[in-house]
N, C-alpha and C positions, 0 to 999 in steps of 0.2 A: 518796183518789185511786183512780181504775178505770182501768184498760187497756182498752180499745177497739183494733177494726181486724180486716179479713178477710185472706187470708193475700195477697188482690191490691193493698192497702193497707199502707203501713207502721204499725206499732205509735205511738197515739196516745192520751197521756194528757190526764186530765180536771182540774181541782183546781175543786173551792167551795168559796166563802167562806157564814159566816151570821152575825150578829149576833143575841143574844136577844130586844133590844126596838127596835122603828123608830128612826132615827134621823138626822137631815138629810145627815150627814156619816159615812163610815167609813174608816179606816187599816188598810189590807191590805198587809203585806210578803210577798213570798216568795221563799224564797231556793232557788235548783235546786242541787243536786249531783248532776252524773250519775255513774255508775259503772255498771260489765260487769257482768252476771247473776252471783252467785254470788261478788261481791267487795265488800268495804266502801267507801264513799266515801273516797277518798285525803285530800280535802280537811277540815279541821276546823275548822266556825266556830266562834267564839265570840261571843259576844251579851249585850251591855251597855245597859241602857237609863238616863236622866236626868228628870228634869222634861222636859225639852225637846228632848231628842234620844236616838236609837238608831247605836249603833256595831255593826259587825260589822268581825270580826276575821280572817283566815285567813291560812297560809303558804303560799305558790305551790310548786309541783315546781323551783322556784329555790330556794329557801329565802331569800326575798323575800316582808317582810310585807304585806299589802295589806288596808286600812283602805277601810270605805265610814260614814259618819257620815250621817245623816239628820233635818232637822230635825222635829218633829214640828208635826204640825196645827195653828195659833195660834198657836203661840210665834214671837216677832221676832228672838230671838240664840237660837242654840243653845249650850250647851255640856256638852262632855264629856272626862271626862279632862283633855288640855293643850291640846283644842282648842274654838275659839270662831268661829262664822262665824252670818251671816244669808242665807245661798242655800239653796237645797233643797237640796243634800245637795255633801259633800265626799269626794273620794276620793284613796288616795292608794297608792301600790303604788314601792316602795324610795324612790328620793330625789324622784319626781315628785309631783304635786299637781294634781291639776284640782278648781274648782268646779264646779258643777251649778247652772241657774235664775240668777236674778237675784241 
């Protein structure tokens, strides 16, 4: 990642993705954590992946867990851990739940 921008611009970051060899199709996650100059990110994921899907894990400044599950590319059920869906992606932060996609 580069930092770009003149001082009559705000501060704007870049990210690239690459892949070794061509390929029809590519799965890029990115996950932001901002944080103040000179402090660690508060936030702490953690990151699980399956056959067929990717979990990320993190505690909110509530100390409320919040779950994003994601199915991966091809596969028709996801699962991971105690959870099982076929949408793009689940999420879920204390007692609510939304799906994602179909």
């Amino acid at each position: 990642m580069k930092a770009t921008g003149r001082s009559e611009f705000p501060m704007q970051w870049h990210v690239e993705a690459s892949i070794a060899a061509p390929k029809e199709n590519a799965f890029v996650l990115t996950v932001l954590r901002p944080y103040r100059r000179g402090r660690q990110p508060e936030l702490r994921v953690q990151v699980e992946e399956s056959e067929t899907a990717i979990l990320l894990q993190a505690m909110t400044g509530e100390d409320r867990k919040v779950i994003l599950a994601l199915r991966k590319p091809g596969a028709d059920k996801a699962n991971i851990r105690d959870l099982k869906f076929t949408c793009l992606a689940l999420a879920r932060k204390g007692d609510k739940e939304w799906r994602l996609g179909r």
